[in-house]
Short mmCIF file of the C-alpha atoms (twelve columns), coordinates in Angstrom:
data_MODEL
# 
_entry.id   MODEL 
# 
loop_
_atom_site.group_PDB 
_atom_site.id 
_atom_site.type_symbol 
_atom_site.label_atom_id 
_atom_site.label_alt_id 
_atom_site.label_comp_id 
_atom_site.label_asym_id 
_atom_site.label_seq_id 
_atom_site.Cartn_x 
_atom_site.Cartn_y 
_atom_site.Cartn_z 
_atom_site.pdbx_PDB_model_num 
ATOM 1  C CA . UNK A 1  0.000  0.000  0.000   1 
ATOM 2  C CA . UNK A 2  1.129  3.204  -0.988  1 
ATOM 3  C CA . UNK A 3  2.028  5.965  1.474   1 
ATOM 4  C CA . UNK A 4  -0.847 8.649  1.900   1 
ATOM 5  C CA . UNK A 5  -0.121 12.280 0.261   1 
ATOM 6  C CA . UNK A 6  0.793  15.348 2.863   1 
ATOM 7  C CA . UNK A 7  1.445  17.658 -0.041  1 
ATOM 8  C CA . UNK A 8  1.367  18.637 -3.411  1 
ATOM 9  C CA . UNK A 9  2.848  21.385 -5.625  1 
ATOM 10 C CA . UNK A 10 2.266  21.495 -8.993  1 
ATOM 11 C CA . UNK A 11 4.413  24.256 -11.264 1 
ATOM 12 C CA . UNK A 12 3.249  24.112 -14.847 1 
ATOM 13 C CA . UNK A 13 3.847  20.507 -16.214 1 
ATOM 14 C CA . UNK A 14 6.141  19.747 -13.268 1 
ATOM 15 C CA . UNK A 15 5.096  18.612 -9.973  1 
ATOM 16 C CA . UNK A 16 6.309  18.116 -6.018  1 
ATOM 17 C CA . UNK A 17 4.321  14.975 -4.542  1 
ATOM 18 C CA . UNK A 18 5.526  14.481 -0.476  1 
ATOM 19 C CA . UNK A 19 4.351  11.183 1.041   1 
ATOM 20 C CA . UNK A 20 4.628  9.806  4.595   1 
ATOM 21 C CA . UNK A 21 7.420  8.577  3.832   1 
ATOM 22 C CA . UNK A 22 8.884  9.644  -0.052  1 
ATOM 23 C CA . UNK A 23 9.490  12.840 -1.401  1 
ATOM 24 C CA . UNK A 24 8.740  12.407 -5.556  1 
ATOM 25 C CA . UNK A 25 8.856  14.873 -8.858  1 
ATOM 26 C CA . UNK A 26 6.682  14.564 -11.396 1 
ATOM 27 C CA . UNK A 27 6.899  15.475 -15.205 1 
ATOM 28 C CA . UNK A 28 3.857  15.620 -17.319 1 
ATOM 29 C CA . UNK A 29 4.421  14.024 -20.647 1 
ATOM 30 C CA . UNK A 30 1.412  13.269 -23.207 1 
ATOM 31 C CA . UNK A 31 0.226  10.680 -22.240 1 
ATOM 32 C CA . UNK A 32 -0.280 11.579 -18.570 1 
ATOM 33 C CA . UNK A 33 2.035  12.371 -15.235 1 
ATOM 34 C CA . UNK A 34 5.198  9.904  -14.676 1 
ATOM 35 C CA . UNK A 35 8.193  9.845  -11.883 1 
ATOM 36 C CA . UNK A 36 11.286 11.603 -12.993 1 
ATOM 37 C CA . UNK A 37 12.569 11.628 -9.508  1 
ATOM 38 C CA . UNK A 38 11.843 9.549  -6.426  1 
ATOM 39 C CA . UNK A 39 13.576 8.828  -3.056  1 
ATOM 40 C CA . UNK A 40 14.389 12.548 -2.343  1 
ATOM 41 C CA . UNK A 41 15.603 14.390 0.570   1 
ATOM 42 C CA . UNK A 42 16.176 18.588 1.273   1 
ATOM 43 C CA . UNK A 43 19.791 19.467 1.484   1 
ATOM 44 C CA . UNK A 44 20.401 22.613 3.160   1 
ATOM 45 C CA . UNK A 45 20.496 25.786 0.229   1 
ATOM 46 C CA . UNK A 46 21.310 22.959 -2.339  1 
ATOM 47 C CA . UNK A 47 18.368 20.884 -5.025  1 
ATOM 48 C CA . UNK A 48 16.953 17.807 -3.490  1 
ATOM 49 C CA . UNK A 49 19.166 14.761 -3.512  1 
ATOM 50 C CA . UNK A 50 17.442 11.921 -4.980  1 
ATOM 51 C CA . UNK A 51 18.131 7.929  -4.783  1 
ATOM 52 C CA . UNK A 52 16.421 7.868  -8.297  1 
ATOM 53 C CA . UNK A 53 16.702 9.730  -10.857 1 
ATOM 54 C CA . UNK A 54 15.226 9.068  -14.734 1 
ATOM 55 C CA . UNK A 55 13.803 11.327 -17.454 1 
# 
């Protein structure tokens, strides 16, 4: 079961989904919203650091 949603920011055809326990980025392609980024973490004044990464 997935973990449940806390937030989500979406910025044109680019999105910020945080779970429980994930942080993800999404990209919106044509046919429909996909994972470009998953296992991601804040580093202090830098980008998130992801585990994942794909495009």
């Amino acid at each position: 079961m997935a973990d449940p949603v806390r937030t989500t920011q979406v910025y044109g055809r680019q999105a910020l989904l945080r779970l429980e326990g994930d942080t993800l980025f999404l990209s919106q392609f044509d046919d429909g919203w996909k994972i470009v980024a998953a296992g991601c973490e804040p580093a202090s004044g830098k980008p998130y650091q992801c585990a994942v990464k794909g495009g």
